[in-house]
C-alpha positions, 0 to 999 in steps of 0.5 A: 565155347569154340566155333563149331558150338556156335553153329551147330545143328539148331532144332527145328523152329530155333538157330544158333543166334538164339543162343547168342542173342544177348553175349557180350560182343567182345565174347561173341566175337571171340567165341566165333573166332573172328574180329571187326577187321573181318575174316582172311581167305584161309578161315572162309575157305576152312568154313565153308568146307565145314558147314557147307554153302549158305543155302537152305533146302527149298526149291533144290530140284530132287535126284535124278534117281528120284525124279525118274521114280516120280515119272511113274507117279501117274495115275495112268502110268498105275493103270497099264503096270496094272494091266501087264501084271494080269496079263502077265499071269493070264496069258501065255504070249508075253507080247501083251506085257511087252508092249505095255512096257514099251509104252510105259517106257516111252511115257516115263522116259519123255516125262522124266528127260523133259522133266530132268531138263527143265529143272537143269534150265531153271537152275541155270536161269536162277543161277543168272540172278544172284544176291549179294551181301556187303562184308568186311574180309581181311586181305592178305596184307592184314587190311580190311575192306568193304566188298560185295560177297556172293550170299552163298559165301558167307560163313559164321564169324563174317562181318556183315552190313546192312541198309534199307533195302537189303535182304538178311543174308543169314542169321546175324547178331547185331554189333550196332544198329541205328533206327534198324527196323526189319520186316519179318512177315516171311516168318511171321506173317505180322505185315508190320516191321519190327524194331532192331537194337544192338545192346547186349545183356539179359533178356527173354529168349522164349520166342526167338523171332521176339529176340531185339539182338537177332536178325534171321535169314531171309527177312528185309531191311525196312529202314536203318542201318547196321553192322552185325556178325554172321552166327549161322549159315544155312541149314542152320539158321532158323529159316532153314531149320523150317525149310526142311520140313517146307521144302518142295510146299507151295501155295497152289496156284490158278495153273495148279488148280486148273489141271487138277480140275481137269484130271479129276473131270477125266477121272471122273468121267473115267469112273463112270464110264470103265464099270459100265463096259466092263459090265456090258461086255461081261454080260453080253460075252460072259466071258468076265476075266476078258471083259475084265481086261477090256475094261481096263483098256478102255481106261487106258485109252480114256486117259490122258497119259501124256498130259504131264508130258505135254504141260511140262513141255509146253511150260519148259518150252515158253520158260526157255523162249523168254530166256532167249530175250533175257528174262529169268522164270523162277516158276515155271507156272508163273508162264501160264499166269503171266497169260492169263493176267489181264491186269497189269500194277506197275511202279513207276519209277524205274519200271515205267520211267528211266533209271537215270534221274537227272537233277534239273534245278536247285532253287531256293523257297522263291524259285530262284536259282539257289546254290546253297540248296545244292550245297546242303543237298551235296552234304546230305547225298555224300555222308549217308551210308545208307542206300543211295537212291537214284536221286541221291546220285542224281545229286553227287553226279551234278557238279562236283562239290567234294572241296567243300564236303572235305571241310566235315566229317560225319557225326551221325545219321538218321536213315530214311523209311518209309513212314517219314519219308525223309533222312538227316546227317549230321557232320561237324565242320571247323567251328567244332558245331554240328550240322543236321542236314536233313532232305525228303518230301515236301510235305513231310519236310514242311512239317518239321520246319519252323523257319525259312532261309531266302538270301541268307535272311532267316525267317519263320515260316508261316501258313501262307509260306508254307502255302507258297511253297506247296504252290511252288512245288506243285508246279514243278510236280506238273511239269513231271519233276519230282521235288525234295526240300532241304533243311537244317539245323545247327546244334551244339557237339555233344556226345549223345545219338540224334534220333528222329527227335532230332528232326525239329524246329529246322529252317528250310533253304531250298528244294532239289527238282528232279526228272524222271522221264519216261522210258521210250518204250513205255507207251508203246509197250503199254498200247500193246498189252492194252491191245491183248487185253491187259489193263495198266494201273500205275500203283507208286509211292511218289507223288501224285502230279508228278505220276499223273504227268508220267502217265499221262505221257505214256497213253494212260487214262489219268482222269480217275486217280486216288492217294493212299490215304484216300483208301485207308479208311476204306473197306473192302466193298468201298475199295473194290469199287474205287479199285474197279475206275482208277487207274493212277495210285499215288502216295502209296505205302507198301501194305497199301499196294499190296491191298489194291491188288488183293481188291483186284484178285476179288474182282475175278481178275488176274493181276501181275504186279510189276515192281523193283523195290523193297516196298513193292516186295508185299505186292509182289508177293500177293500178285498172281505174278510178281515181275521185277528186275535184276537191279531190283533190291534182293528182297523184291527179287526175291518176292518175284516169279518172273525176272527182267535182266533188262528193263525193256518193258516190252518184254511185257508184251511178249511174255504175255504172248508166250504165256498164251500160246503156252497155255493155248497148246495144253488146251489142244492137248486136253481138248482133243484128248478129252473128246476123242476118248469120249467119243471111243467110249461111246463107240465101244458101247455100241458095239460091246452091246450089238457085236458077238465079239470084241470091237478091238482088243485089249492090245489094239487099243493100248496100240493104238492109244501109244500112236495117238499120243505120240501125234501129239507130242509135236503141239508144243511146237504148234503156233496160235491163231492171232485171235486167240492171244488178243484176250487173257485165258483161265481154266475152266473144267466146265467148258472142257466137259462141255467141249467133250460132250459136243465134239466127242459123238461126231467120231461115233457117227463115222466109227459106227458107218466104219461097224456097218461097212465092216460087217455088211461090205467086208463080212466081217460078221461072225467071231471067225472075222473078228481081226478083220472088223478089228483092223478096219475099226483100228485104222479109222479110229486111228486116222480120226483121231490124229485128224483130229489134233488138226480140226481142234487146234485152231477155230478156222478151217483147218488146212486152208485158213490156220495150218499147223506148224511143220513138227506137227504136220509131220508127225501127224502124217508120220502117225497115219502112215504109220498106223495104216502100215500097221496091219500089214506088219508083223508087229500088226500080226502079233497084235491081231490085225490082219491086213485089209482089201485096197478098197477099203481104203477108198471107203475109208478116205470118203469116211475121213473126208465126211468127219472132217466136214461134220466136225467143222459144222459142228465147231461153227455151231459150238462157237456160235452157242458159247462164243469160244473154242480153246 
């Protein structure tokens, strides 16, 4: 078998590692055409021309042939194609269709040049945040070195190590392993790891994913470590192979349900509303194909064109805002979530504490100073080749020990996970013994040792020692120190692996304390998110005193605290009252945060899980929005929404503002859509069933509809009052329809004053006069409703308490100027406008003035019934 055999195109739900899960190694590798010393510059490069990068297809934005033809992918967009094409074959003026296409045009060409530019930035932004493997590559003098390699520039036939910790780069088949677990819940959605070994031979290959031999891209390292060969890249492996028919798939969102749920009010609304014009006008002026197009125009104008225009803007717009202070949006919904979060779950250490954790003391089981406790310590930290964590480097960075680590070579290792909470070397020193040398949890430490070394005196350790020694440490743990004890055992050399079967009967010769302080900006950043309405609750894995003095120094309520164990046996009713009082979780497992913030999503709330390692990848994952750090393992990268590139936490703070003025300009947008074209509606019924002719046009309305709209596409830009970002903010198409209904009618009471005016002041009472009724009806409509975007966007008096931000005051007053030129130009001739009396414009300022004052009556009354306003 050669090399393009070997990774060639897998069918779906399969990949080239299947077929290789059990061939000897030798054979593999030469099959792959590759060794142990890894591969050179040459074979890499050839590879990587051949089968492509080592990337699946999921979340690759489109074309942006086929982005633009999505632009047209709107229901109102389907409406105005529709409208021209009848008039197109109705009408002999081509001035109707041309401007609907000027309008289409506008619309497709904004959506799609906001679109097209989000997505760039979005790649740009994720291009920041890259995840790396560790390889063998050969250099150019035949010499093998271990190095990080982008995960993009792997290729089959690399030689590929893994630790706890890392994400699975690629579908491998493993050349060794030890104690190797991998989580492969991605594929699977089993939350239990599964174990992972490196003996080739015969075997079942009926399910792939039950394959003990093969890794498969995308999964996560446990606990364990391992060395293994690249089989398959890309498109190839089996996750990719389930890509291509995935791609572009989410889960919906509460943003995405939000907009659907109104889209589909307005459309609704729409449905009911454009039959019964069609059919009073048809009935009242028998004329049916004209009613016909009426109709449709009333459709047009009840309908929110620019919402996908104005959602993607907004979003676009916040995602670019957190760039700026360093923070990657993977998602750009995750914006709006991140406003709406009223509960924040957070790791402590390394998202509330500082990286750097220091070693304070090394003492022995009394409490003394020991330097043996260091000593053994420096053995365990120096020859694992696992992760190194914080403490572990804590620990080399002490004080320089290397001359006596230089008496021992390493003979094996037990990894750490998360079960035991601890891991062993062995090493072997100059009497040819061997050393097990083992450091973790008290608790768990203690239950593996049968005896104690206090001032080279062996002894057994008793009950009331072991209760000694818990008093000890829980001391420490007050004073915000984190723990570890240190044990070993002597055997005799032999040739068979240890296992954790090894791990008793140990004597215990000291602890390791550790600090961990807490960030400086921690408090102030937790005192601000309580300020806009969002709860901390602390959810870690360590232990509980030491997280209670951690939170304590940060301004939490530490009064109520739970360990993992305390909700083990917990249902879900049990759990979500315990859920609802405490604020500290310690001793937590990975299935067990994860819990916790399902418990809190149950409650109604909105919970975003701030975390940076492997075991808050499940939590990350069910939170509404998973925050994590660019020196986060790649699986927690991975798992996030929303990035940190530095771990300020008050970047926080500010996201949640951003998220909130976010969502505060779609709902302006909504708001003052939905109502102003309700109120027309209403407007439009009036006069379809009194006037001898028609209140406006076909034309007029698309004209006017294309202003209105254009006054709003500043919003985005728009500031929010100070008020408004205090609290989180959800969706809530019943209080959209509600708004509609209340606010709507308040232009009709002044479009009907404009009727009245026009047809007994102006004498525009007969079909003969129809343009002018028309062009006096088209200026106030449109002057109320771009007033409108000012009354709406805050709940304090417009102009005087909140004003608006200057694109929108500018554009708004463009707009106006604009559409009271209108009928006085050729392009208002076209359309049938014809220019109006000078003193017109004094009724109409009068009219203005009046709306603005009832509307405001008005909001004070609605905010006063419902207590809100956005």
């Amino acid at each position: 078998m050669n090399v393009k055999t070997t990774t060639a195109a897998a069918p779906a739900g399969r990949s080239a590692a299947t077929q290789e899960a059990f061939r000897p190694n030798a054979e593999l590798l030469q099959a792959l055409d590759t060794s142990l010393k890894g591969l050179g510059e040459e074979d890499i490069a050839e590879r990587l021309d051949r089968d492509g990068a080592n990337r699946v297809s999921h979340e690759k934005p489109p074309h942006w042939a086929l982005q633009l033809l999505r632009a047209f992918n709107n229901p109102f967009i389907i409406v105005l194609l529709v409208l021209a094409f009848v008039q197109l074959f109705t009408e002999d003026d081509l001035t109707g269709p041309i401007i609907i296409g000027v309008m289409v045009s506008i619309s497709v060409l904004l959506s799609f040049t906001q679109e097209f530019r989000s997505s760039q930035a979005s790649e740009k932004l994720k291009a920041m945040v890259r995840n790396t493997a560790t390889a063998t590559r050969r250099a150019e003098d035949g010499h093998s070195e271990r190095i990080e390699v982008p995960v993009e520039e792997l290729v089959a036939g690399d030689i590929v190590h893994l630790g706890a910790g890392d994400m699975v780069p690629a579908d491998l088949r493993l050349l060794t392993a030890k104690d190797l677990f991998i989580s492969q819940a991605i594929l699977t959605g089993e939350s239990l790891p599964v174990e992972k070994i490196a003996a080739a031979g015969e075997g079942d290959t009926g399910n792939p994913l039950d394959l003990p031999t093969v890794c498969f891209m995308g999964t996560n390292v446990v606990s364990g470590t391992a060395t293994a060969v690249v089989v398959a890249t890309g498109e190839r492996t089996y996750l990719g192979s389930l890509a291509r028919s995935l791609s572009g798939q989410r889960v919906q969102t509460s943003f995405d349900r939000g907009v659907k749920s109104v889209s589909w009010l307005l459309l609704r609304f729409m449905a009911v509303m454009v039959p019964v014009v069609f059919v009073i006008n048809g009935l009242d002026k028998h004329d049916w194909l004209n009613a016909a197009m009426f109709a449709l125009s009333v459709a047009v104008g009840l309908t929110p064109e620019m919402l996908p225009l104005i959602v993607t803007a907004n979003l676009g717009k916040g995602a670019l805002a957190m760039s700026r202070r360093k923070v990657v949006v993977k998602r750009l919904n995750a914006i709006q979530n991140f406003g709406a979060m009223d509960v924040l779950c957070t790791d402590k250490t390394g998202t509330l504490t500082l990286d750097k954790i220091v070693l304070e003391r090394h003492l022995d089981l009394d409490g003394e100073e020991s330097d043996e406790a260091l000593e053994f310590g420096y053995l365990n930290s120096r020859f694992q080749t696992g992760l190194k964590n914080l403490m572990d480097k804590a620990v080399l960075s002490h004080r320089d020990l290397e001359p006596i680590a230089e008496r021992y070579h390493i003979v094996d290792e037990i990894p750490f996970d998360f079960q035991r909470r601890r891991m062993s070397v062995v090493v072997s020193g100059n009497d040819g013994q061997h050393l097990l040398v083992c450091k973790g949890a008290v608790e768990e430490m203690l239950s593996i040792c049968s005896h104690a070394s206090i001032g080279g005196e062996v002894t057994e350790l008793t009950d009331e020692r072991r209760r000694e020694i818990r008093a000890m440490t829980r001391e420490l743990n007050e004073d915000g120190l984190r723990v570890l004890v240190v044990a070993v055992a002597h055997h005799t050399a032999h040739n068979r692996p240890y296992s954790v079967a090894d791990e008793t009967g140990l004597t215990a010769v000291g602890c390791l304390a550790f600090l961990d302080p807490p960030k400086d900006s921690a408090a102030t950043a937790i005192k601000a998110l309580n300020h806009h309405g969002v709860a901390v609750k602390v959810i870690t894995g360590d232990n509980e005193a030491v997280t209670r003095k951690i939170c304590a120094e940060v301004g939490l309520d530490v009064e109520h605290s739970a360990l993992g164990r305390d909700i083990e046996a917990l249902d879900d009713a049990a759990l979500d009252a315990m859920v609802a009082r405490t604020t500290v979780f310690a001793k937590m497992s990975p299935l067990q945060k994860a819990r916790v913030v399902k418990s809190l999503q149950r409650q109604g709330h909105t919970v975003g899980f701030l975390g940076d390692g492997i075991n808050d990848a499940p939590a990350l994952r069910e939170a509404d929005v998973g925050i994590s750090v660019d020196t986060a393992t790649d699986i927690a990268k991975e798992s996030a929404d929303i990035i940190l590139l530095e771990k300020n936490l008050m970047v926080l703070e500010e996201g949640v503002i951003e998220g909130r003025i976010t969502f505060g300009n779609i709902m302006k947008y909504i708001k003052m859509t939905a109502s102003s074209n309700f109120g027309n509606v209403f407007s439009v019924l009036v006069a379809s069933a009194f006037l001898p002719f028609l209140p406006m046009l076909p034309l007029q309305i698309l004209v006017q509809n294309l202003l209105y709209d254009l006054s709003q596409l500043a919003i985005p830009f728009d500031r929010m009052d100070e008020e408004y970002l205090r609290k989180p903010r959800k969706w809530d198409a019943g209080d959209i329809g509600r708004f509609m209904v209340w606010i709507g009618p308040v232009s009709s009471i002044f479009d009907i004053t404009t009727f009245w005016l026009m047809w007994h002041v102006f004498g525009a009472n007969g079909p003969e006069h129809q343009s002018l009724f028309q062009s006096g009806w088209f200026i106030e409509g449109l002057l109320s409703q771009t007033l409108v975007v000012h009354m709406i966007r805050t709940r304090r008096i417009p102009f005087v308490q909140s004003i608006a931000a200057a694109p929108v005051l500018a554009l708004t007053a463009a707009i106006m100027v604009v559409g009271m030129y209108l009928p006085f130009s050729l392009l208002g001739a076209k359309i049938g406008l014809v220019p109006l009396p000078g003193v017109y414009f004094g009724y109409l300022a009068v009219t203005l003035l009046c709306y603005c004052v009832l509307t405001q009556l008005m909001k004070v009354l609605y905010i006063r019934r419902f207590g809100r306003w956005l």
